[in-house]
Backbone as a ProteinNet text record, in pm:
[ID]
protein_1_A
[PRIMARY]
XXXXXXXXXXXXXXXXXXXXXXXXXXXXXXXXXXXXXXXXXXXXXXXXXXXXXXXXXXXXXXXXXXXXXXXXXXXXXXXXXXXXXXXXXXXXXXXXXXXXXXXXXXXXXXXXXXXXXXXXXXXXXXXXXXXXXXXXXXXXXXXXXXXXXXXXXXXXXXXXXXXXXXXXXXXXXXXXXXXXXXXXXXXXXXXXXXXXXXXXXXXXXXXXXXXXXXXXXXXXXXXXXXXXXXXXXXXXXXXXXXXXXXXXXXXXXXXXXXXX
[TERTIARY]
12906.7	12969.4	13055.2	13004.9	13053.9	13152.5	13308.6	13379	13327.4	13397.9	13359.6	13278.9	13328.5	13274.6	13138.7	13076.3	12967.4	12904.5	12729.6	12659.7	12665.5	12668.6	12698.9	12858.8	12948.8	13080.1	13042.6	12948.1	12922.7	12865.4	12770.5	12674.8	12780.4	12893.1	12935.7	13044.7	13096.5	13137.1	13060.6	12947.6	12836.9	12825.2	12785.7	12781.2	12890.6	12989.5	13129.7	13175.1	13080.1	13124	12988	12893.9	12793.4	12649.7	12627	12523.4	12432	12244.7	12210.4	12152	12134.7	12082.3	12144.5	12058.6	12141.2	12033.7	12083.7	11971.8	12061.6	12012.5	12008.7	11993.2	12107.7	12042.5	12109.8	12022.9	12077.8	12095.7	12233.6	12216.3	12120.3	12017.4	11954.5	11984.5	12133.5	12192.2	12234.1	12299.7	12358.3	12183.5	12097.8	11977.9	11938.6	11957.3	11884.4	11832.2	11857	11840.8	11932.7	12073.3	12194.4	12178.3	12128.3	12097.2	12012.8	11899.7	11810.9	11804.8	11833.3	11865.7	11965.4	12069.6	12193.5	12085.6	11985.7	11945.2	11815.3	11758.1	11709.9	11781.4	11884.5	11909.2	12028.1	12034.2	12120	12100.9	12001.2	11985.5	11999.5	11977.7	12009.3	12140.6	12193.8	12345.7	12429.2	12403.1	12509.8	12409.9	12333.3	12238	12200.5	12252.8	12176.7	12118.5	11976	11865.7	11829.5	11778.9	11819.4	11649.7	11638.1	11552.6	11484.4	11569	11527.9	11584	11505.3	11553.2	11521.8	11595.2	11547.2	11649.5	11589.8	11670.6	11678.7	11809.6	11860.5	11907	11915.3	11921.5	11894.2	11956	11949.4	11816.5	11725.6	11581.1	11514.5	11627.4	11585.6	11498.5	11400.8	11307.7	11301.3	11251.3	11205.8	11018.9	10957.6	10854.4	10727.7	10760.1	10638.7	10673.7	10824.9	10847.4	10745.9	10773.9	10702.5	10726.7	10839.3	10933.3	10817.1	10754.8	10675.9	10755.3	10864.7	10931.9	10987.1	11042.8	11152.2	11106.9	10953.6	10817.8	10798.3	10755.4	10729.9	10844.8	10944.6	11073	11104.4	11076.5	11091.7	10990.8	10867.7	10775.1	10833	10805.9	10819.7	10955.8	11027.8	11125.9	11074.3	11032.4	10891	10849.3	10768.5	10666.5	10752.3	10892	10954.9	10986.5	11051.4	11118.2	10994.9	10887.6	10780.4	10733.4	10711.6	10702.2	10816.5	10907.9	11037.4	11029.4	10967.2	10984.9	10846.7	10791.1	10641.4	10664.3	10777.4	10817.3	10950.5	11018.5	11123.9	11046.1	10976.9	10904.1	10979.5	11064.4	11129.5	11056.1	11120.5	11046.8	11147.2	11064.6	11130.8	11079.1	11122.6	11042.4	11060.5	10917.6	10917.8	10949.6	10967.5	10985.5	10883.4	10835.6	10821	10897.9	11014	11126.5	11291	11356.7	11478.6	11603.1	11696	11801	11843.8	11994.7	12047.7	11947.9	11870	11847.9	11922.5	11871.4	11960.9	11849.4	11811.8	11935.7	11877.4	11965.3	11969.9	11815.1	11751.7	11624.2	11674.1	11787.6	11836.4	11742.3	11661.6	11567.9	11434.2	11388.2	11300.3	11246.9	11220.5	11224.1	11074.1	11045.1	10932.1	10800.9	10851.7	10722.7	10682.9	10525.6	10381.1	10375.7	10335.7	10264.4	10154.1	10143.3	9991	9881.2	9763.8	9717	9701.1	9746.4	9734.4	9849.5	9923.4	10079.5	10046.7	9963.2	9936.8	9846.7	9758.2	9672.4	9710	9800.7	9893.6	9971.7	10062.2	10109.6	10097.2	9960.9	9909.7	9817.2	9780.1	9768.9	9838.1	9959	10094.3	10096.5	10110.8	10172.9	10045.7	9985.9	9794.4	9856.5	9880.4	9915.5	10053.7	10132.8	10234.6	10205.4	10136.5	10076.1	9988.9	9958.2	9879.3	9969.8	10010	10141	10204.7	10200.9	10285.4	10152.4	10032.6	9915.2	9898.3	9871.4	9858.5	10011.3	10082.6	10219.5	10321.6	10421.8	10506.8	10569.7	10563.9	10646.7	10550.6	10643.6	10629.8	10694.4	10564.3	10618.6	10600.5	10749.3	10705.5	10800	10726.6	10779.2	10911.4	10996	11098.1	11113.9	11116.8	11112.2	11246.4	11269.7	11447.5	11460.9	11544.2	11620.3	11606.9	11566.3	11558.8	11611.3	11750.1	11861.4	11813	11771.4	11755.8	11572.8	11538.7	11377.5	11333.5	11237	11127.6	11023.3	11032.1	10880	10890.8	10770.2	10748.6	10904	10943.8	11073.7	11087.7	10946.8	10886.4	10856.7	10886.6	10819.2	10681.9	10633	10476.6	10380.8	10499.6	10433.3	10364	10509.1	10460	10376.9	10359.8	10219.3	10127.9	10116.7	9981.1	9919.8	9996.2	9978.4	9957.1	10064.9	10058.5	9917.8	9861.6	9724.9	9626.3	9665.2	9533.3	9523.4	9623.4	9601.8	9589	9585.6	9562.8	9503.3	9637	9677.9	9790	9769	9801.3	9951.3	10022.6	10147.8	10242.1	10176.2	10256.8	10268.1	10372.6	10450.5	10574	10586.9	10759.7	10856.3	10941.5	11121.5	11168.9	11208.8	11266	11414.3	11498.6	11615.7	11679	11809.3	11814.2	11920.4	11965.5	12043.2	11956.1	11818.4	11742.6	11666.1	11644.6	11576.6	11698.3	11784.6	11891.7	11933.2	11871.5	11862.8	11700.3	11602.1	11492	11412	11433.8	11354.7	11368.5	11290.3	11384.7	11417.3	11341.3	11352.3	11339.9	11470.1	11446.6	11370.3	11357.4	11351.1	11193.7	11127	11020.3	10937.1	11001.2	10932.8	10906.7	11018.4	11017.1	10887.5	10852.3	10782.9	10592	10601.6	10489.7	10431.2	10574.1	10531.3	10470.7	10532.7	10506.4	10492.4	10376.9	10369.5	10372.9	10352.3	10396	10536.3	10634.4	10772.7	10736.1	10850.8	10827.9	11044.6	11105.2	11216.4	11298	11401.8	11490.3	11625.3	11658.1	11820.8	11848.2	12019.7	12096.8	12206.5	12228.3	12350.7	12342	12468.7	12467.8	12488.9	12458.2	12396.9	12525	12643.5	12709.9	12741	12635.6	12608.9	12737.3	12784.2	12870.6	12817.6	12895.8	12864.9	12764.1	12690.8	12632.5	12748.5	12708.7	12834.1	12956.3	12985.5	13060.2	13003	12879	12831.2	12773.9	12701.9	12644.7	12511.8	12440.7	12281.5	12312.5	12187.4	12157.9	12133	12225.3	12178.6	12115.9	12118.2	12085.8	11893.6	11916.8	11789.3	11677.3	11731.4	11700.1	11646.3	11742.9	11688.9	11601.9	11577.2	11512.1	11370.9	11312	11232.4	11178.1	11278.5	11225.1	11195.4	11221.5	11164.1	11082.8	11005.4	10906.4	10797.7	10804.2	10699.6	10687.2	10763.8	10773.5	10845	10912.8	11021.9	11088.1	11031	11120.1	11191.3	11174.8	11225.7	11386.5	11401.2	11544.1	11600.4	11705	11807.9	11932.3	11885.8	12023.5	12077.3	12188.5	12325.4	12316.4	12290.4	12318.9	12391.6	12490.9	12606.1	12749.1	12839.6	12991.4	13073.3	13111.7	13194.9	13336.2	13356.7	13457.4	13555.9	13668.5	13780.8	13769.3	13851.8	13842.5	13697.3	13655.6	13515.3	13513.6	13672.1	13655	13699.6	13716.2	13769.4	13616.5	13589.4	13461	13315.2	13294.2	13151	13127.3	13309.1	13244	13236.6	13291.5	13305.6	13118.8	13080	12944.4	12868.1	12860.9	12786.1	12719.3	12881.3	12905.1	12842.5	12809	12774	12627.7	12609.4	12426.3	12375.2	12400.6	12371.6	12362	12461.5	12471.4	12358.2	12302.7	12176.8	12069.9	12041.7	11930.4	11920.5	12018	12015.1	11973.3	12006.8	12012.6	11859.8
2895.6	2926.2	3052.1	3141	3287.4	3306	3339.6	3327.9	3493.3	3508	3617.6	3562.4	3622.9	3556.6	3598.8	3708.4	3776.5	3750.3	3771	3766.2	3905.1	4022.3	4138.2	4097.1	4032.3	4009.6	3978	3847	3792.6	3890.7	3977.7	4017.3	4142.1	4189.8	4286.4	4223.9	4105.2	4043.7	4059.4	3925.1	3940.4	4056.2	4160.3	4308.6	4322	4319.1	4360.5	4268.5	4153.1	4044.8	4022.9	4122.3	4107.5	4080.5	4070.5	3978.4	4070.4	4053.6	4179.1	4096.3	3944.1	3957.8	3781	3704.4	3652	3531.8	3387.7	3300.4	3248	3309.6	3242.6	3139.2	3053.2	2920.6	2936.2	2942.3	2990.2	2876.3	2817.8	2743.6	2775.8	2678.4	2698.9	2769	2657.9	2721.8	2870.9	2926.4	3055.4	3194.8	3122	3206.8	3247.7	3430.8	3460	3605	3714	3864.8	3913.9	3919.2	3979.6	3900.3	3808.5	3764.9	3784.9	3788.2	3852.5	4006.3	4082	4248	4232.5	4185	4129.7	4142	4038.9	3955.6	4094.8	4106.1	4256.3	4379	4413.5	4514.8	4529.2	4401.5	4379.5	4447.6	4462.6	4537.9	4701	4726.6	4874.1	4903.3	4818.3	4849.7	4749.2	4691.6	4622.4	4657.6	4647.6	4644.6	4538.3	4420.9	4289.1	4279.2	4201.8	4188.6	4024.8	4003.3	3822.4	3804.8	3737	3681.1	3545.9	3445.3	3304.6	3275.5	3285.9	3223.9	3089.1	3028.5	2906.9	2886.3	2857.8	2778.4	2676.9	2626.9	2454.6	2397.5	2293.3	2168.6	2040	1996.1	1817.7	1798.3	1834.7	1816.4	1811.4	1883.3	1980.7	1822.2	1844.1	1759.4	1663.1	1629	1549.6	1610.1	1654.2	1743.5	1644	1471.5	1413.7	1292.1	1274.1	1151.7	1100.4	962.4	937.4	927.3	1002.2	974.3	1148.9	1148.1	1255.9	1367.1	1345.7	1449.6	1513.9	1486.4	1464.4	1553	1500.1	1576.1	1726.3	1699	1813.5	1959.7	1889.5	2010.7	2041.4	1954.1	2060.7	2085.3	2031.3	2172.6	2303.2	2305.5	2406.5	2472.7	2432.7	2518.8	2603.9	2519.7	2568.9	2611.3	2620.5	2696.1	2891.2	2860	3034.3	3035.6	2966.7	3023.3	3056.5	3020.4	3108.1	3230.4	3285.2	3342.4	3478.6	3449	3553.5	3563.1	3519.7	3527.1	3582.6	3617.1	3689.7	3858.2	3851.6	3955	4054.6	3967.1	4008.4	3989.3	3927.2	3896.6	3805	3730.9	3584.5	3496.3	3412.1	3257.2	3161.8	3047.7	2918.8	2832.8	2722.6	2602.8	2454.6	2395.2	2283.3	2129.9	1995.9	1891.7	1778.7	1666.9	1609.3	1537.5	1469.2	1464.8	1505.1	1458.2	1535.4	1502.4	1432	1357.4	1210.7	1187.9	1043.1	949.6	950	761	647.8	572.5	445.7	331.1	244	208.1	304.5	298.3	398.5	368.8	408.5	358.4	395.1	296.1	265.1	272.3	132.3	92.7	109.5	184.2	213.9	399.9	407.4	544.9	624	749	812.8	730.5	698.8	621.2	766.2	695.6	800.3	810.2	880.1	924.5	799	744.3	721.2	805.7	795	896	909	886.2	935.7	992.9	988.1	1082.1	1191.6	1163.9	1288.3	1364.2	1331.8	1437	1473.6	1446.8	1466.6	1608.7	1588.9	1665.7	1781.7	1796.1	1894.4	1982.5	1907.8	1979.8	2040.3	1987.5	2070.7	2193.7	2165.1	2301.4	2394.7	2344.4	2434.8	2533.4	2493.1	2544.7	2600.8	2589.6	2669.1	2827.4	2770.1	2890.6	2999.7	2977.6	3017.7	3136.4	3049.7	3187.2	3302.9	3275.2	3372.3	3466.6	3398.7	3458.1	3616.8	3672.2	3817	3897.2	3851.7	3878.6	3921	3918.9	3885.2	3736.1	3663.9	3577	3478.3	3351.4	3245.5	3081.8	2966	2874.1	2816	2724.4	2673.4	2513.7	2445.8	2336.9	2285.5	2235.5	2181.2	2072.5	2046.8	1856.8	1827.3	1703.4	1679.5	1517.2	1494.8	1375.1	1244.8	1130.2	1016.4	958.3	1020.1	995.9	1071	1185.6	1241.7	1257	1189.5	1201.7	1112.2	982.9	917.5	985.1	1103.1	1134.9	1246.8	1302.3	1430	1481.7	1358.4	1443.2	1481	1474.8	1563.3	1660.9	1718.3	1865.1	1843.9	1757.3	1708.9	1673.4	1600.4	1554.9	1631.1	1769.1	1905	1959.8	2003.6	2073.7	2036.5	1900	1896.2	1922	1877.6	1943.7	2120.2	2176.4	2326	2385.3	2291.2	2335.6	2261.1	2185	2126.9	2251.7	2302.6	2366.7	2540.3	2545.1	2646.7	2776.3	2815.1	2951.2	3049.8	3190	3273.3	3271.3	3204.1	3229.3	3090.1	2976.5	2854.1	2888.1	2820.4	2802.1	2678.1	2693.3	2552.1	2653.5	2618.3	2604.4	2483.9	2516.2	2427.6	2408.3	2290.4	2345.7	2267.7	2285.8	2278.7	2157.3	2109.5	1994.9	1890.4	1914.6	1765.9	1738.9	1853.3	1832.9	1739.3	1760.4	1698	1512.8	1512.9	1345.2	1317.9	1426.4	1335.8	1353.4	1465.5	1505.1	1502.8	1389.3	1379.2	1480.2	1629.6	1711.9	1838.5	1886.1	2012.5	2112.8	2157.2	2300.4	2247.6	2169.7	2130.7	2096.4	2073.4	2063.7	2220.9	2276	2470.7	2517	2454.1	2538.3	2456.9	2357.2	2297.8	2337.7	2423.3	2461.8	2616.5	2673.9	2836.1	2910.7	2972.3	3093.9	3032.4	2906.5	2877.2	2864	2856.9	2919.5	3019	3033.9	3137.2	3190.5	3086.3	3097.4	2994	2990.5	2854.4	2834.9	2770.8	2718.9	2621.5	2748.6	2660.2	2590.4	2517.4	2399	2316.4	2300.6	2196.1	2026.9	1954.4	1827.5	1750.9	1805.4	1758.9	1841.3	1946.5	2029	2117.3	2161.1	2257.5	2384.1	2519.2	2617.3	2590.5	2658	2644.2	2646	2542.7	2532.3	2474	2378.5	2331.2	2181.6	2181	2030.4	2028	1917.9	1877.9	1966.3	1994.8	2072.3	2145.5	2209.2	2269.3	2437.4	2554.3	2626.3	2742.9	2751	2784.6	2781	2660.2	2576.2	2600.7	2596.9	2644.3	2779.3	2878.4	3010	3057.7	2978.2	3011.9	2947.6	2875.5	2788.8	2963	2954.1	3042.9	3185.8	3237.5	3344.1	3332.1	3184.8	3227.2	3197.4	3118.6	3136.7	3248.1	3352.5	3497	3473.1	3415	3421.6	3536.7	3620.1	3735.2	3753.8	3637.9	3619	3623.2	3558.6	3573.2	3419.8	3390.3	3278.6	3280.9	3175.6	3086.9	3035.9	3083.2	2936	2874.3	2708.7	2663.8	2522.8	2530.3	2439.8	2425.4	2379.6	2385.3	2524.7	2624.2	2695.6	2639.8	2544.9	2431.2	2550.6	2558.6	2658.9	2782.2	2908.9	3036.5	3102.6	3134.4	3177.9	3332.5	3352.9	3533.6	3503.7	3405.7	3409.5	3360	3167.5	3154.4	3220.5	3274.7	3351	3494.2	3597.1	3690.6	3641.8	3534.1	3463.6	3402.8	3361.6	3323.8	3395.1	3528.2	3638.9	3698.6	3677.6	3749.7	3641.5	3503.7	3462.3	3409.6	3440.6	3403.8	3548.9	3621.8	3765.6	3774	3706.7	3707.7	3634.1	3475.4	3407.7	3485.9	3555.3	3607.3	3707.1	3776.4	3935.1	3870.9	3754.9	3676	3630.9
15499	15370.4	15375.9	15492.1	15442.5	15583.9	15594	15718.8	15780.5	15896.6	15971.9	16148.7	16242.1	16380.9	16351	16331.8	16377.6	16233	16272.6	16158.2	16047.1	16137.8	16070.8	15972.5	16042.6	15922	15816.8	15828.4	15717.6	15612.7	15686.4	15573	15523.1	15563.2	15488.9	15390.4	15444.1	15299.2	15174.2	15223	15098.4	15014.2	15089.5	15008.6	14925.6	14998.9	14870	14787.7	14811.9	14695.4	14574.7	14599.3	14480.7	14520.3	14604.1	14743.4	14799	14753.7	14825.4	14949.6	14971.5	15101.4	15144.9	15272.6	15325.8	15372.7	15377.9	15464.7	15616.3	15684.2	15831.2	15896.8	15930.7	15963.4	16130.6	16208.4	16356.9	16452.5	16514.5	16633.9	16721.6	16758.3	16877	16992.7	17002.4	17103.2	17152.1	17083.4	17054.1	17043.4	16976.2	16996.2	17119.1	17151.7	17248.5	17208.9	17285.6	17275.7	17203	17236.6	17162.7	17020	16927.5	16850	16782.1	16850.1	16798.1	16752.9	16850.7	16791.1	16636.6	16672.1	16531	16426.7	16431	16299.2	16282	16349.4	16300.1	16254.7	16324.5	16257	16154	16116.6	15961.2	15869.5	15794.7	15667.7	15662.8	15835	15829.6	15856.8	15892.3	15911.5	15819.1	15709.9	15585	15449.7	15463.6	15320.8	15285.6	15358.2	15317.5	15406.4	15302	15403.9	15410.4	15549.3	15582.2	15539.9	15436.6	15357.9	15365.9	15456.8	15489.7	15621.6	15729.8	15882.8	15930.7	15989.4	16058.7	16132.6	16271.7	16389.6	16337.5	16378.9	16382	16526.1	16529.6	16653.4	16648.4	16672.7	16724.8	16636.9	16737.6	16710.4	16591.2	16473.7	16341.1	16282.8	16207.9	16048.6	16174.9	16254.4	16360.5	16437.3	16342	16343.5	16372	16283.7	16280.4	16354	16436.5	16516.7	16586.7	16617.6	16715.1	16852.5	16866.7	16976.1	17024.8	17127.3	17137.9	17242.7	17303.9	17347.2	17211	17150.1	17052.8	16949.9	16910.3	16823.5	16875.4	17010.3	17108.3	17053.7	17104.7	17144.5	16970.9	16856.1	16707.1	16659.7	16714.2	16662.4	16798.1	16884.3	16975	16919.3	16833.2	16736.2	16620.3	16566.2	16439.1	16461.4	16583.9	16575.5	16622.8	16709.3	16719	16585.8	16501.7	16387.8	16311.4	16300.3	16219.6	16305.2	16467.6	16496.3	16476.3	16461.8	16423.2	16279.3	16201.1	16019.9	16053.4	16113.8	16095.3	16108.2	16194.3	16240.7	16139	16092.8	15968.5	15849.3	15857	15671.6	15614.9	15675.2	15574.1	15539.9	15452.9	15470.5	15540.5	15573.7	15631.4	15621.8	15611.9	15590.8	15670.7	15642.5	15721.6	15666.4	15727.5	15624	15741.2	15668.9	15720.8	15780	15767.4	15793.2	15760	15852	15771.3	15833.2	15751.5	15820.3	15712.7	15749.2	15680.5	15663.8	15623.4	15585.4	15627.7	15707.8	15734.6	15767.6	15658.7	15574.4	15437.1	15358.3	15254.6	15144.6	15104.8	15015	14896.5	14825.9	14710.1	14587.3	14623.1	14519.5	14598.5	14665.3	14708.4	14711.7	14594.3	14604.5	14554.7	14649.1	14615.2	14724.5	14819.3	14928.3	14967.3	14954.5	14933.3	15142	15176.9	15335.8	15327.5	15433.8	15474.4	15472	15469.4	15514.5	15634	15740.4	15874.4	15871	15801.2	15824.6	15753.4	15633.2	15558.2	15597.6	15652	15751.9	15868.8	15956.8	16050.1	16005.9	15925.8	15865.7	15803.6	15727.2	15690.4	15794.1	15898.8	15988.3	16116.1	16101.4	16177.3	16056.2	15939.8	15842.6	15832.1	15877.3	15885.3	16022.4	16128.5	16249	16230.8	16175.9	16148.7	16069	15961.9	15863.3	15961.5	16052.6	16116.4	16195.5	16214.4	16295.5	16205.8	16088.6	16006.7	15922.9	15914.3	15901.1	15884.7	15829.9	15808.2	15802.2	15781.4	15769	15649	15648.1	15485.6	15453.2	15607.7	15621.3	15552	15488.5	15434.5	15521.2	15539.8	15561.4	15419.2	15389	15285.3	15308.3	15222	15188.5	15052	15124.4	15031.4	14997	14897.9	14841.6	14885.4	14949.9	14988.5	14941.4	14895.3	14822.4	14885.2	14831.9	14940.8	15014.4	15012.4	15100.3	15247.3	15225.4	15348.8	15433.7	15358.3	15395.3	15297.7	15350.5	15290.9	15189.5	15230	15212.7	15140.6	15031.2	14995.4	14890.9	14801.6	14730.5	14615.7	14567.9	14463.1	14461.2	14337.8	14319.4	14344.8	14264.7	14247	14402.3	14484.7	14571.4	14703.6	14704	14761.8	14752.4	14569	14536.5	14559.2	14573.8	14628.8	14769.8	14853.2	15015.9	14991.1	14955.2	14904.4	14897.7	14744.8	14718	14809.1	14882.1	14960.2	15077.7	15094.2	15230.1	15176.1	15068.3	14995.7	15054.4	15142.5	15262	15151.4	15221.6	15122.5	15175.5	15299.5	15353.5	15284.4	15227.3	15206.2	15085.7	15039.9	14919.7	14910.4	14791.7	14768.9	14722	14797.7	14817.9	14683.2	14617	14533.6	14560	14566.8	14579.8	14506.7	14392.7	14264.3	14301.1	14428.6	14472.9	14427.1	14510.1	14596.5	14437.8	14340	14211.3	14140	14129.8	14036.5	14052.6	14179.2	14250.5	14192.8	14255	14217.4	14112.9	14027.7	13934.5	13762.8	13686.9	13537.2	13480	13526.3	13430.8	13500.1	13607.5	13687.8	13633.7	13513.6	13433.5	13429.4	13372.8	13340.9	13475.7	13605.8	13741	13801.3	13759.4	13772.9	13743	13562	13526.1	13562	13580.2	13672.7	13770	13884.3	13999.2	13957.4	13878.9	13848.1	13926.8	14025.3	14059.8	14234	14222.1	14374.9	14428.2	14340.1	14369.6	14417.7	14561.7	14673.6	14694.8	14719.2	14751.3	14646.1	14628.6	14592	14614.1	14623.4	14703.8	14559.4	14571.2	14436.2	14505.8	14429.6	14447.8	14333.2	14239.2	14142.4	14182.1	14104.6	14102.2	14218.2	14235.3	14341.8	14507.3	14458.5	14574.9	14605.1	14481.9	14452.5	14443.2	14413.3	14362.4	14205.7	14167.2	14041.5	13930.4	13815.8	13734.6	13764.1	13861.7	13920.2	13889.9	13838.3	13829.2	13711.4	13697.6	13545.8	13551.3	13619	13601.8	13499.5	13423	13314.8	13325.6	13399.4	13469.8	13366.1	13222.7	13135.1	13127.6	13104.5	13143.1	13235.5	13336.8	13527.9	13570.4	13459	13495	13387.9	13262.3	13164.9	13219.8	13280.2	13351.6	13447.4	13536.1	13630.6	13544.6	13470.4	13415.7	13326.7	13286.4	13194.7	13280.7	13449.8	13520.3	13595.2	13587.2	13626.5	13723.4	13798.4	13946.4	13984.9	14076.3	14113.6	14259.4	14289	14455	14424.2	14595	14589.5	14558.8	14491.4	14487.7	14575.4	14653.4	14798.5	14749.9	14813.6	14795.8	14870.2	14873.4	14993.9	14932.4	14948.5	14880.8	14926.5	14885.9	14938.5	14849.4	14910.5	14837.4	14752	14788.2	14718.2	14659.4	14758.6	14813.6	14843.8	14831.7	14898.3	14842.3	14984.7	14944.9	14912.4	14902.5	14867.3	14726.1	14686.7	14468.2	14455.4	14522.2	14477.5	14478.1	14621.1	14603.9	14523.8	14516.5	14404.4	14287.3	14252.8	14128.4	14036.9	14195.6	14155	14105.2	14200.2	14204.4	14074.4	14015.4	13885.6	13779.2	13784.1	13704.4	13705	13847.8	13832.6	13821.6	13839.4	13738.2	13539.2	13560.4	13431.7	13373	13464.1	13444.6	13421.2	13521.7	13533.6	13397.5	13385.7	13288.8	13156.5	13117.1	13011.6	12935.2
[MASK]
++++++++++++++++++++++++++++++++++++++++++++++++++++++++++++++++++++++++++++++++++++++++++++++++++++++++++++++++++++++++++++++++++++++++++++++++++++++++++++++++++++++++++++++++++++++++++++++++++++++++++++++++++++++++++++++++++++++++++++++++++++++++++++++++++++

């Protein structure tokens, strides 16, 4: 979303466009030492501080395949990107799956886990939590749209894994895209989840900037402040043209949400 070669560019945009911190989504590839120092010592040298990390790759929401190399090599991703968020204090999160749908589950929507997938599962995010254990860092779960995952695309359907595994490091990621596909009533799923909101990722209902789509963002942030929400709010959406008019532009108006 944000131009600049280096991660430090990015984050000194952000700053001068309204922005106190930043989510990290890191090529695998490109991850090594000189990367790692970067992503630590950001906040002391821009003022934004990187708040949500996760490696990406091929491999990415391929956690519960059955393809067992395939399984292997993205947990063995998961499992560094929670070891490095233990160490910065971010959150990141896991999916049971994650990727296109093909063929698309049109009229097939909201398929429940087995329970061998669901105990599978909750005991990978048991072993993940584990790593971030005594820490600041958060694994958490995100409900994602049935286009991109079978499974888990409820608010509802999260919380319950959440509270089954009921660890002081898990929490839900809400993200105000995948709610607007699956949820009748975003503001009213907000205030359901309450104090287990940990992080949330905005994007309006066409995965625009907020206000760029039909969502209710009035609504959305009135939700999040009467369950007390004091975390941080992501963009993770299309800047949909110049991201130096659109992102100070945003800045200025999800401030205005919140102050409200």
């Amino acid at each position: 979303m944000v131009p600049g070669e280096t991660l430090t560019a990015k984050a000194d945009l952000l700053r001068d466009w309204g922005y106190d911190a930043i989510a990290v989504f890191q090529p695998l590839e490109t991850w090594g030492a000189a990367a790692r120092d970067e992503l630590f010592a950001l906040e002391a040298r821009t003022g934004i501080r990187p708040v949500e990390f996760v490696l990406v790759d091929d491999v990415y929401g391929n956690a519960m395949s059955a393809d067992p190399e395939l399984r292997a090599r993205c947990r063995d991703m998961y499992r560094e990107t929670a070891e490095v968020c233990a160490e910065l204090g971010a959150v990141t999160e896991i999916e049971f799956e994650y990727g296109a749908q093909d063929p698309l589950p049109l009229f097939d929507p909201f398929q429940q886990l087995s329970p061998a997938q669901h105990d599978a599962f909750v005991a990978f995010y048991r072993e993940v939590l584990g790593l971030v254990e005594g820490s600041e860092a958060r694994v958490l779960l995100e409900p994602i749209n049935r286009y991109e995952s079978r499974y888990l695309n409820r608010v509802e359907d999260n919380l319950r894994i959440i509270e089954e595994v009921a660890h002081p490091n898990a929490g839900l990621l809400p993200d105000l895209f995948h709610m607007s596909i699956e949820e009748a009533d975003p503001a009213r799923s907000l205030r359901a989840a309450g104090d287990r909101i940990v992080h949330v990722h905005l994007g309006d209902s066409n995965r625009l900037l907020p206000g760029h789509g039909h969502l209710d963002w009035p609504a959305v942030f009135d939700a999040l402040h009467d369950v007390g929400y004091s975390g941080y709010l992501n963009l993770e959406c299309s800047t949909e043209g110049d991201p130096a008019v659109s992102l100070p532009a945003t800045a200025d108006r999800l401030r205005k949400l919140v102050e409200r």
